[in-house]
Backbone as CSV, one residue per row, in Angstrom:
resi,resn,N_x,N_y,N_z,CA_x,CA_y,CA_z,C_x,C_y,C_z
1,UNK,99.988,-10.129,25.843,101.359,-10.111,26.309,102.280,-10.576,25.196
2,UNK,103.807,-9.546,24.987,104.114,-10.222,24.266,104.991,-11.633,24.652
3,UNK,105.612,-12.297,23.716,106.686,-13.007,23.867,107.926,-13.070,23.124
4,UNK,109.308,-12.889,24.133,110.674,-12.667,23.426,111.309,-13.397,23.641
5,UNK,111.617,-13.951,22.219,112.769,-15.341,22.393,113.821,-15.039,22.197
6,UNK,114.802,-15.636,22.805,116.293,-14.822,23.280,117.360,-16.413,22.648
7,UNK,118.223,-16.041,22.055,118.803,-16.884,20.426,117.932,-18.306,20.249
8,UNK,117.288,-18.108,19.438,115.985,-18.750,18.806,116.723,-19.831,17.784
9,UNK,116.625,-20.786,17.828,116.892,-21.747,16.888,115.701,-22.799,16.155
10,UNK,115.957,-23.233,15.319,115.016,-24.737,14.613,113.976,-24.803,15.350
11,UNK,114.866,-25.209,16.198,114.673,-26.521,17.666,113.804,-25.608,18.723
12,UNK,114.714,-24.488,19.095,114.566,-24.193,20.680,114.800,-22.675,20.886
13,UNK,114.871,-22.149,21.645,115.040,-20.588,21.950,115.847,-21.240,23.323
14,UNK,117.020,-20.506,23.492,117.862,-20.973,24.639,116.925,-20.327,25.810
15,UNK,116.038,-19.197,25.362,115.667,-18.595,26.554,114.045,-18.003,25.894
16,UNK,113.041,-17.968,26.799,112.008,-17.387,26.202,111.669,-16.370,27.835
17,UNK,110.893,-15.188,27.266,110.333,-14.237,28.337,108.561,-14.072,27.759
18,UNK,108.152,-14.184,29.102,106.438,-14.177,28.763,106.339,-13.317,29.851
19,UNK,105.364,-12.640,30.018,104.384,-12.229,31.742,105.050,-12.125,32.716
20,UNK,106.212,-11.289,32.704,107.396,-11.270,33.901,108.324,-12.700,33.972
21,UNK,108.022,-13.510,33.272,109.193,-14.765,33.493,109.917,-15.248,32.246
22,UNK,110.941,-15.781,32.653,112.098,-16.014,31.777,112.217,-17.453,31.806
23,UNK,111.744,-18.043,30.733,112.442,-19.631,31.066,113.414,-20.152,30.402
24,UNK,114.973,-20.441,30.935,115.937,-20.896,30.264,115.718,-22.360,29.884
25,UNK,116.256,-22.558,28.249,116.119,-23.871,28.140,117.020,-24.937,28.823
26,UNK,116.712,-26.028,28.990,118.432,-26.701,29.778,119.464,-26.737,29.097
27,UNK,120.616,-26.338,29.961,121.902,-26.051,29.051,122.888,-27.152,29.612
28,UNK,123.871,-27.313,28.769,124.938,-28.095,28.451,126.491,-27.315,28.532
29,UNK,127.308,-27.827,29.309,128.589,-27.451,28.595,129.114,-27.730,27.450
30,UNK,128.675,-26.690,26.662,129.427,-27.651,25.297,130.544,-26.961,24.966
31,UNK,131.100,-25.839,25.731,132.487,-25.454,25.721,133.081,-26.233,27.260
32,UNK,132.985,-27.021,27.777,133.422,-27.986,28.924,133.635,-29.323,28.797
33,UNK,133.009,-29.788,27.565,132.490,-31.160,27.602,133.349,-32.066,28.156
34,UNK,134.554,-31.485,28.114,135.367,-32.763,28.800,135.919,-32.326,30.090
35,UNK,135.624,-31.959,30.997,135.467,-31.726,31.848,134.674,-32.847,33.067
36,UNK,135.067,-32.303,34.320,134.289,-32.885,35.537,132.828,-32.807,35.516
37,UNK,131.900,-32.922,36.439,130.699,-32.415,37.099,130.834,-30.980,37.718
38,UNK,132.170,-30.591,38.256,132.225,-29.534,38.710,132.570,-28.037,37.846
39,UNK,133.356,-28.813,36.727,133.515,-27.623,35.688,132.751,-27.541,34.436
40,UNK,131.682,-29.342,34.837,130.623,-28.712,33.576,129.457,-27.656,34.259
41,UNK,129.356,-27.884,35.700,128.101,-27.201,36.451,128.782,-25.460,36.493
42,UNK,129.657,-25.382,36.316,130.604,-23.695,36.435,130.018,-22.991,35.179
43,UNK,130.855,-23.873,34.137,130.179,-23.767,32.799,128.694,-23.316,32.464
44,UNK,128.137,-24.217,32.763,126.507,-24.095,32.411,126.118,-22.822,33.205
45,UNK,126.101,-22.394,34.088,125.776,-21.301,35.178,126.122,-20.030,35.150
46,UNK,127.455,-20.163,34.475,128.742,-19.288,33.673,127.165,-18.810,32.295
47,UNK,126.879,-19.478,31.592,126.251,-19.443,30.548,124.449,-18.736,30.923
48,UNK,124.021,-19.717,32.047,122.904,-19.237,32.770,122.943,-17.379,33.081
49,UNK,123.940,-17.111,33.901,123.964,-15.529,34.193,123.795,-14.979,32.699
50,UNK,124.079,-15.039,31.545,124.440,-14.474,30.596,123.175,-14.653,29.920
51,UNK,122.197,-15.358,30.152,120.929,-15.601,29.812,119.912,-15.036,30.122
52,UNK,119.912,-15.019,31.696,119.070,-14.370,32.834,119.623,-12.647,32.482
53,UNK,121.157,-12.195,32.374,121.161,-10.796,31.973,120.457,-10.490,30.797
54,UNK,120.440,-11.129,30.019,120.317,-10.525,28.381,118.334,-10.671,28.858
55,UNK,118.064,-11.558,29.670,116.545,-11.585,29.530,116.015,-10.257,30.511
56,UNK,116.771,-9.908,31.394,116.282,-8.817,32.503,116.218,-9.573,34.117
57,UNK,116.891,-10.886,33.991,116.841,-10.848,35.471,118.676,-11.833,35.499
58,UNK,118.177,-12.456,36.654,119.624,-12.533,37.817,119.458,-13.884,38.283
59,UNK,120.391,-14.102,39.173,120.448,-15.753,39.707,119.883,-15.308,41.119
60,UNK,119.498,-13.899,41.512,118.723,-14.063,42.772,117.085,-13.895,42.556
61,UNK,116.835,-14.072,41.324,115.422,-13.891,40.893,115.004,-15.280,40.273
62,UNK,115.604,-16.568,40.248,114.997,-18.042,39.734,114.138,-18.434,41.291
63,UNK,113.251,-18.947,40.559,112.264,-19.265,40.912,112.355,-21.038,41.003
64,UNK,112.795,-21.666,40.226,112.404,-23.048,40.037,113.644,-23.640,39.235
65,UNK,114.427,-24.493,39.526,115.114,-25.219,38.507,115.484,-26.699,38.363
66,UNK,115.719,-27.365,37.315,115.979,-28.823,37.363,117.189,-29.203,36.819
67,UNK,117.366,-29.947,37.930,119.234,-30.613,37.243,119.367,-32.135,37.057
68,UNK,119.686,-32.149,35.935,119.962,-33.712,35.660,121.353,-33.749,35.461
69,UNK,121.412,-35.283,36.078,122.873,-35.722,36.634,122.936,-36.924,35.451
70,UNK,124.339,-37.099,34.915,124.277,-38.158,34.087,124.529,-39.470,34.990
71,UNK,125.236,-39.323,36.094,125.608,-39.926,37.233,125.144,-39.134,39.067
72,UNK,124.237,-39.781,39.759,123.820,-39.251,40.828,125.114,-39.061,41.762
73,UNK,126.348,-39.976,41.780,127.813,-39.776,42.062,127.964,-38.282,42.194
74,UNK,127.587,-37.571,41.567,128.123,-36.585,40.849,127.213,-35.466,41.784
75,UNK,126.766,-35.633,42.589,125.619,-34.584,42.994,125.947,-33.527,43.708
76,UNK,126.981,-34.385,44.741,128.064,-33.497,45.827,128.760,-32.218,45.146
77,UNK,129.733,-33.001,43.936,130.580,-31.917,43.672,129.412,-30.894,42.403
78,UNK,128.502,-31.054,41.834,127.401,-30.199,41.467,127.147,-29.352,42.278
79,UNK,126.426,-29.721,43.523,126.141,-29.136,45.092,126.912,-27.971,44.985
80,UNK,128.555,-27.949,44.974,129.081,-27.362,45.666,129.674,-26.197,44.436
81,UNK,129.279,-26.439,43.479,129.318,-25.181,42.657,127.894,-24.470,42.584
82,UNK,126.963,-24.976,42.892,125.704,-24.614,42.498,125.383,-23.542,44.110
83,UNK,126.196,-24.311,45.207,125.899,-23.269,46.733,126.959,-22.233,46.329
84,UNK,127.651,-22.224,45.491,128.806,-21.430,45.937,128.202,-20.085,44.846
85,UNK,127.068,-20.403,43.563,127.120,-19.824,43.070,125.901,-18.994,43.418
86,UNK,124.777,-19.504,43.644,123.659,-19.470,44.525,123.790,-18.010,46.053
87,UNK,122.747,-16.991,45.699,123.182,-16.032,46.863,122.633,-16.355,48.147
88,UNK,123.070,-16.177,49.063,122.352,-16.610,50.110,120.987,-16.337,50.093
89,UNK,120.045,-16.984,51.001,118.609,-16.912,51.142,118.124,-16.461,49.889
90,UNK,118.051,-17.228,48.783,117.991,-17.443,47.153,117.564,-18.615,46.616
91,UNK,117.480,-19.490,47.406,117.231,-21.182,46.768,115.684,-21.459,46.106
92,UNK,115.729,-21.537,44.962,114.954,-21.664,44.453,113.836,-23.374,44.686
93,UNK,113.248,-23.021,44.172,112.443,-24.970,44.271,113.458,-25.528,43.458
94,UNK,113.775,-26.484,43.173,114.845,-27.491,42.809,114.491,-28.950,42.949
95,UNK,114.544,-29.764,41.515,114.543,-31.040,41.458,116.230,-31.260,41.036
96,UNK,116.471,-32.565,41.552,117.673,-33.312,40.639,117.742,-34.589,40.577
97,UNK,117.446,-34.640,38.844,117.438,-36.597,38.963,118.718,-37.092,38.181
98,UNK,118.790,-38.375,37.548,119.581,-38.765,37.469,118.532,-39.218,36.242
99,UNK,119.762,-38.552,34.762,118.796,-39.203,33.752,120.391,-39.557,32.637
100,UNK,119.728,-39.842,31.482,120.716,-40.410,30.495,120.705,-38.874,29.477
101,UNK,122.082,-38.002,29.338,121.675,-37.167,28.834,121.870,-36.644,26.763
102,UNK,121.996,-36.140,26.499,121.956,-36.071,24.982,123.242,-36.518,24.210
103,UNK,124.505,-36.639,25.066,125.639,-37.017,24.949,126.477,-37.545,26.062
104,UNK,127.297,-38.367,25.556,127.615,-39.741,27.037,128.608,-38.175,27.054
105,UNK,129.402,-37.442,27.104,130.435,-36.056,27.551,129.509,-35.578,28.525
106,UNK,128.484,-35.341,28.794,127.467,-34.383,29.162,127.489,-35.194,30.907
107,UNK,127.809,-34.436,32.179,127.679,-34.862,32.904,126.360,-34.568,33.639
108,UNK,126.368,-33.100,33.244,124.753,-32.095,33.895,124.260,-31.325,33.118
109,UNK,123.307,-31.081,33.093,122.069,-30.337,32.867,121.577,-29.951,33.439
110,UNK,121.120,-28.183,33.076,119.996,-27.253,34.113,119.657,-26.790,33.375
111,UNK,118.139,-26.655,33.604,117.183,-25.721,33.206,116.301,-24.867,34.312
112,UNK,115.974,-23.191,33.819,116.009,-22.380,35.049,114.918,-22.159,34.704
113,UNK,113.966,-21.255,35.680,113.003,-20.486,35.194,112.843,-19.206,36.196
114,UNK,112.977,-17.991,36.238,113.004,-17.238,36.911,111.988,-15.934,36.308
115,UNK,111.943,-14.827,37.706,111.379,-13.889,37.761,112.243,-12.622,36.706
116,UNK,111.423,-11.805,36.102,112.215,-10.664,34.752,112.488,-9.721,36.309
């Protein structure tokens, strides 16, 4: 099987595709950074579709994702961009913790993994 890494850096491939799946790396607003919880979670998701297109799938094809909160405060108004963006009967498995993230700006983080 092959494997296609989708903008490949040093570090990381924002996105890799193996055996029908796509795993996005966790993303950041880093065009949001100063922003809420609610317009960094728009942001990131905003960025997610554009990931999942370029790989061959969609936000009704994730399978699994994890969100870290820089503040658990923050979960509600996350919630409510993440249902709004989310298609109905679509919910993937989902963790969300509350961690310290790569920059005190950074309110959330997601990382996806979905079906091609």
């Amino acid at each position: 099987m092959t494997i296609r890494r989708i903008q490949p850096g040093p570090r990381m491939s924002q996105a890799v595709v193996h055996g029908g799946t796509v795993y996005l790396a966790g993303q950041v607003a880093l065009d949001a950074m100063d922003g809420d919880a609610a317009a960094q979670t728009r942001a990131i998701l905003a960025r997610a579709d554009a990931l999942l297109a370029e790989a061959g799938s969609a936000r009704d094809r994730i399978l699994s994702a994890t969100i870290w909160l820089a503040d658990m405060a923050d979960f509600a108004a996350m919630n409510a961009v993440w249902d709004a963006w989310l298609p109905a009967e679509a919910a993937p498995a989902r963790a969300t913790v509350e961690a310290r993230l790569a920059l005190p700006e950074f309110r959330v983080e997601i990382a996806l993994v979905a079906a091609v």
